[in-house]
Every structure is written in C-alpha cells, then in structure tokens.
C-alpha positions, 0 to 999 in steps of 0.5 A: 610941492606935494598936495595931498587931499582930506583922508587919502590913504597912500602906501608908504612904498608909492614914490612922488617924483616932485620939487618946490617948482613941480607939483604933484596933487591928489584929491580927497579920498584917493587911495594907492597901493604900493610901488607906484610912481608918480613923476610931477607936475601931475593932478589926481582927482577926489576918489581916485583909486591906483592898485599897485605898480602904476607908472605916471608921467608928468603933465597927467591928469586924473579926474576924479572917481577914476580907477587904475588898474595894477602895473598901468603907464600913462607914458607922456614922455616921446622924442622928436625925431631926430637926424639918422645919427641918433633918431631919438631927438629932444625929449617932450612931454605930451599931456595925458588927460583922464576924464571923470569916473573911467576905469583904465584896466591891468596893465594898460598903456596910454601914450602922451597926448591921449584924452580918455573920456569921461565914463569910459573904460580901457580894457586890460593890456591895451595900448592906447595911441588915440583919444577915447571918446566918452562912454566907450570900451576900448581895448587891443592893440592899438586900442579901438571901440569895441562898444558904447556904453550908456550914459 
C-alpha cells in the first residue's frame, strides 16, 4: 500500500517498491526528486526533502524535517554469515532510523541498524556503521564525531 501525505510533490521517475501486505508512507509536504527508490515497508515524516537518485531499503524510518542528499543509501539489507561454501547466509533487514530535522549529505551510506540522531548531520560521502547521537557532524570513513552542535 502507498500512503502519500497533503501537498507532497513527488517526481513521476521516483519508484515505490510496495504491496497490499508492504506499506511505504510519507508525510504531508515532502518532496523528492527523481530516480529515487523506495523499497517498503518504510516511513517518511511530514517536510522531508530526498534530492535525486536516493536508494531507501525496507524497515527505514524518516522523521520528519529531514534533508536527504543526491545518490544517499540507507542499505538495511545484510546477511548472516554463512558456512565457507558460500559466506553469504539468509538475508535480513536491520532497521534504519533517522531522527527528526537531520541532514544526511551527497552520497552517504548508512548501513541497517543505524540510529542518526535528531539535529544531526552526515556529512558527504560517509559510511555510517554505528548510531550517531543527537546534535553531532559526523563524517569519514567509517563515520566518527567530528563536532557537537547546539541544541
């Protein structure tokens, strides 16, 4: 099912991924430019903004005020780790939550079961691999803090 909220404005080329038994929904006044993907269930918040070429995996959540950078990847999808025959075990989805009013930068990455704090920002080209408290900048390879911002 897809639930779009009051005066979204969505590019026609953004694809939902979604079924009667997966749901993607988004907030009132969210805009998204084109090419992004969406695979449900996810939840978008009310004034989210997602530039172009976004790549969003299920069981992601968006809160709202959030900006999303060109050519992000919220990636919940991993493995278990399987027998040496073939590493790659059952496939799993590891939840993604993005607190209120942060700013995830130019293709970022942000692997499943991360938590970005409210108010906080992702500088461009990370790889995020643990949560990020609130109010913070993180940025590298792994990400790490490079800075508290005011509340």
């Amino acid at each position: 099912m897809l639930e779009i909220g009051d005066d979204a404005r969505i590019d026609k080329r953004v694809q939902f991924n979604h079924n009667d038994e997966v749901t993607i929904r988004v907030g009132d006044r969210a805009k998204f430019y084109r090419g992004t993907e969406f695979t449900g269930p996810v939840t978008v918040g009310d004034d989210v903004f997602i530039n172009r070429d976004a790549y969003i995996r299920p069981h992601t959540t968006i809160g709202d005020r959030v900006n999303i950078g060109p050519f992000v990847r919220l990636v919940t999808d991993t493995h278990e780790i399987g027998p040496a025959e073939r590493r790659a075990g059952a496939v799993r989805h590891d939840p993604i939550v993005i607190g209120d009013g942060s700013w995830i930068g130019a293709s970022a990455t942000i692997v499943g079961g991360v938590t970005i704090g409210s108010g906080s920002i992702v500088a461009a080209g990370a790889v995020v691999t643990e949560d990020v408290p609130d109010n913070v900048i993180v940025g590298g390879v792994p990400a790490k803090t490079l800075r508290t911002l005011p509340a």
